[in-house]
C-alpha positions in Angstrom: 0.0 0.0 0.0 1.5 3.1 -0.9 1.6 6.3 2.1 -0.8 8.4 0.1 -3.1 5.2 0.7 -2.3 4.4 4.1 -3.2 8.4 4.8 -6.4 7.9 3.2 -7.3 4.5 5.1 -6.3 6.5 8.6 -8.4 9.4 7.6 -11.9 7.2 7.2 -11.1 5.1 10.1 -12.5 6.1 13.6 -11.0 6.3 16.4 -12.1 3.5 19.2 -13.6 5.9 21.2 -15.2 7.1 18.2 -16.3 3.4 16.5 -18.0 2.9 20.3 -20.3 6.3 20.0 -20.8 5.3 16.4 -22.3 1.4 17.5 -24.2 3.4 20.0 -25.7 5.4 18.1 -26.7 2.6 16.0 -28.7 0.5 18.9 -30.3 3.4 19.8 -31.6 4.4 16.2 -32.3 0.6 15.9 -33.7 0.3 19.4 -36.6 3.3 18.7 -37.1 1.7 14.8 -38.1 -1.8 16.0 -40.1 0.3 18.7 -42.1 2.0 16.1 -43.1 -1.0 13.8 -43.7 -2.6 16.8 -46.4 0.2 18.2 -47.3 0.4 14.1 -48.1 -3.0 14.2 -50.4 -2.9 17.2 -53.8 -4.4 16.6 -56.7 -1.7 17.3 -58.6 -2.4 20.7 -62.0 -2.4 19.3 -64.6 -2.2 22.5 -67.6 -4.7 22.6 -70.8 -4.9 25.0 -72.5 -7.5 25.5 -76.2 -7.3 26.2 -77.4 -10.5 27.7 -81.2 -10.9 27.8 -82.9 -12.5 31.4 -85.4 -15.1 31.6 -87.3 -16.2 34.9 -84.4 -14.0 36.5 -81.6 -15.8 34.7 -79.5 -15.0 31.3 -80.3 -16.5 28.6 -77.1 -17.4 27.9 -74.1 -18.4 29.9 -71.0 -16.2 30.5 -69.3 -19.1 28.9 -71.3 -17.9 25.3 -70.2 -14.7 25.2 -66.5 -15.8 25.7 -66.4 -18.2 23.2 -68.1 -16.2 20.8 -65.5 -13.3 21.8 -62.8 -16.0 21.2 -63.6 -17.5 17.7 -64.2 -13.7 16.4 -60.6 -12.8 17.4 -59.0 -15.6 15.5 -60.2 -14.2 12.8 -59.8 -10.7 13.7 -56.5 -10.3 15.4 -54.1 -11.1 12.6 -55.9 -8.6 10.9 -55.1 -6.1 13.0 -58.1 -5.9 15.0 -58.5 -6.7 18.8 -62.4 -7.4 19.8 -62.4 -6.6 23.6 -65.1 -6.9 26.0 -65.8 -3.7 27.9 -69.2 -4.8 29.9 -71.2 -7.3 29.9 -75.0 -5.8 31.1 -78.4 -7.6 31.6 -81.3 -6.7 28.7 -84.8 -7.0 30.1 -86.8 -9.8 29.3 -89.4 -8.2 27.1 -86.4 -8.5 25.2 -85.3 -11.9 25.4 -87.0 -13.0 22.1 -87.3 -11.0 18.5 -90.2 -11.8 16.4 -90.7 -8.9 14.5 -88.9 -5.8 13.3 -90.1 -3.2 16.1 -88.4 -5.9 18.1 -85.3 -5.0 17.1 -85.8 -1.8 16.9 -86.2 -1.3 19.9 -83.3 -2.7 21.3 -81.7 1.1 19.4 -82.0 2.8 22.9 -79.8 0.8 24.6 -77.0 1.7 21.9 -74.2 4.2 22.3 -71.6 5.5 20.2 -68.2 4.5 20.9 -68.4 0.6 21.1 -69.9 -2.2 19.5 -73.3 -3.4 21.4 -74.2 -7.3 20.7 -77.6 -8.3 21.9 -77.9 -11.8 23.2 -81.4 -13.1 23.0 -83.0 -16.5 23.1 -85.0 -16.2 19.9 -84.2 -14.2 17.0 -87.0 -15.2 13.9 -86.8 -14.2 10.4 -88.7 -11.3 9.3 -89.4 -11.7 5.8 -89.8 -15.8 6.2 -92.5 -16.6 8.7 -91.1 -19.5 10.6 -87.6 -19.6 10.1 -85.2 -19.0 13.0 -82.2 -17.3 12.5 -79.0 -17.5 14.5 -77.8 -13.7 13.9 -78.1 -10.3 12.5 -76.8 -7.1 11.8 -79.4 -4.6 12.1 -79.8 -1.0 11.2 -83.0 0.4 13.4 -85.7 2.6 11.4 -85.5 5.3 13.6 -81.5 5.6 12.7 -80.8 3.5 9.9 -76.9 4.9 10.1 -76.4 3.0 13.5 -76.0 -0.6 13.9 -75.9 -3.3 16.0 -76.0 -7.2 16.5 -78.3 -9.4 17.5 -77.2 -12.8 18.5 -79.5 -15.9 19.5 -78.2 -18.3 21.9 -78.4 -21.1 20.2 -75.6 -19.5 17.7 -72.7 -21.7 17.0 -69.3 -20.4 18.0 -68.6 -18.1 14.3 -72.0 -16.5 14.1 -70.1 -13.2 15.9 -67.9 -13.4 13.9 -69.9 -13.9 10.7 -72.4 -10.3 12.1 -69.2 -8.6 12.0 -68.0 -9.6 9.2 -71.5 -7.8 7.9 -70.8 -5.0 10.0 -67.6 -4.1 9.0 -68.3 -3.4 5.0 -69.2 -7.1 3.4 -73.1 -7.3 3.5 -73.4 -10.2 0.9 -72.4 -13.3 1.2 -70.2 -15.8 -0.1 -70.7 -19.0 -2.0 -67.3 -20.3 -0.8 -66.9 -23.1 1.8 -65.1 -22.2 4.6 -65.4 -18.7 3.7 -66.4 -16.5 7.0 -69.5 -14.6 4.6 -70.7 -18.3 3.7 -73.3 -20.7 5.5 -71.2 -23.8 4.7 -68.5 -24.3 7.2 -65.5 -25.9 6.2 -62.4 -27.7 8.1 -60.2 -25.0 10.2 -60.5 -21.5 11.0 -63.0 -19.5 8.5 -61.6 -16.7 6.4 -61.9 -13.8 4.7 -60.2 -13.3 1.1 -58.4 -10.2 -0.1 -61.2 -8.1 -1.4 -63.4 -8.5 2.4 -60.2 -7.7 3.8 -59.9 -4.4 1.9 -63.8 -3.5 2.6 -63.6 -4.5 6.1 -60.4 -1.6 6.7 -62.3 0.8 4.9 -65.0 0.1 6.8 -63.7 0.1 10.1 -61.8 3.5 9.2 -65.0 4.8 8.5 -66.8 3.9 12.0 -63.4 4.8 13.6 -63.4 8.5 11.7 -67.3 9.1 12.3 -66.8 8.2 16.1 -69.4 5.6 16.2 -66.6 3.2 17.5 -63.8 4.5 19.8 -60.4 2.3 19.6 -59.8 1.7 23.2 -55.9 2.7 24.6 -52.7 0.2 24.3 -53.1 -1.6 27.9 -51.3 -0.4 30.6 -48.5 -2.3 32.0 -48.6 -4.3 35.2 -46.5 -1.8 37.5 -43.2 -3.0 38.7 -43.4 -5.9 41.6 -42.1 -3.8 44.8 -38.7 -6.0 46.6 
């Protein structure tokens, strides 16, 4: 190596001291990067409450229900980015406790707030166009304010029906002819799904609610505070 070389190598290389503030600046910058996809990456804490109808001064539905309908919806929702969580968990009157008829569900509209989903658990929910037929679940937009919406689930649901409303809820109001397909009737082995075009209508959708206020994401949880020695 020539000395006009060995000058030029000495000019580019740090110092130690130098090489160490360099490496630290480094972690840090990659410390507060990995901290920033990770908060970016966050699923949104969407709040849900549960309005359990009584019977005979009972629910008509165990806590057990709920939970498990809670569940199933997350593994759906949670790798998309979305975290269902239960905020309450009230009773509903039992001139409530079965839907027969539109003004039924209607009137379950003044129990609804803004800020938070509201699922209505009910032991009969029948069709209102066919006479006869029981359903399993709804998503309903009351006359009075056909911009709100809520769901209405029957108790004898199976565990995806939650998830199926709010799939209906958030932006995909038809349904699919695809087994397996959360939008679709016929189940299919494994965890039901949602394809790339209900994706995209679903985070428009939930946008949407999020921007108009009608559902408030609830904060990052809190961290259990330091165990005192």
């Amino acid at each position: 190596m020539s000395e006009l070389g060995a000058r030029r190598v000495e000019l580019v290389q740090p110092s130690r001291s130098g090489r160490r503030r360099w490496l630290s600046a480094c972690t840090l910058a990659a410390v507060c990067l990995l901290g920033s996809v990770a908060g970016a990456s966050a699923p949104q804490r969407i709040p849900v409450i549960f309005h359990v109808a009584q019977r005979d001064g009972a629910a008509v539905a165990p806590d057990s229900f709920m939970s498990e309908q809670l569940a199933a919806a997350n593994t759906i929702y949670r790798p998309l980015g979305i975290d269902l969580v239960e905020v309450a968990r009230v009773p509903l009157g039992s001139e409530h406790a079965e839907m027969h008829t539109r003004s039924d569900r209607d009137a379950l509209a003044r129990h609804v707030k803004k800020g938070a989903i509201h699922v209505f658990i009910v032991a009969k929910l029948m069709d209102v166009d066919e006479a006869g037929r029981e359903r399993r679940g709804v998503h309903w937009h009351p006359r009075p304010s056909p911009r709100d919406s809520y769901l209405i689930v029957s108790q004898i649901s199976g565990r995806y029906v939650l998830a199926h409303e709010l799939g209906h809820m958030f932006g995909n109001p038809e349904h699919s002819d695809v087994p397996g397909n959360l939008m679709c009737y016929q189940r299919a082995e494994g965890t039901p799904f949602l394809d790339e075009a209900q994706i995209r209508r679903l985070r428009r959708a939930l946008a949407a609610l999020l921007k108009e206020g009608r559902i408030v994401a609830l904060p990052p949880p809190q961290s259990e505070p330091p165990a005192k020695p």
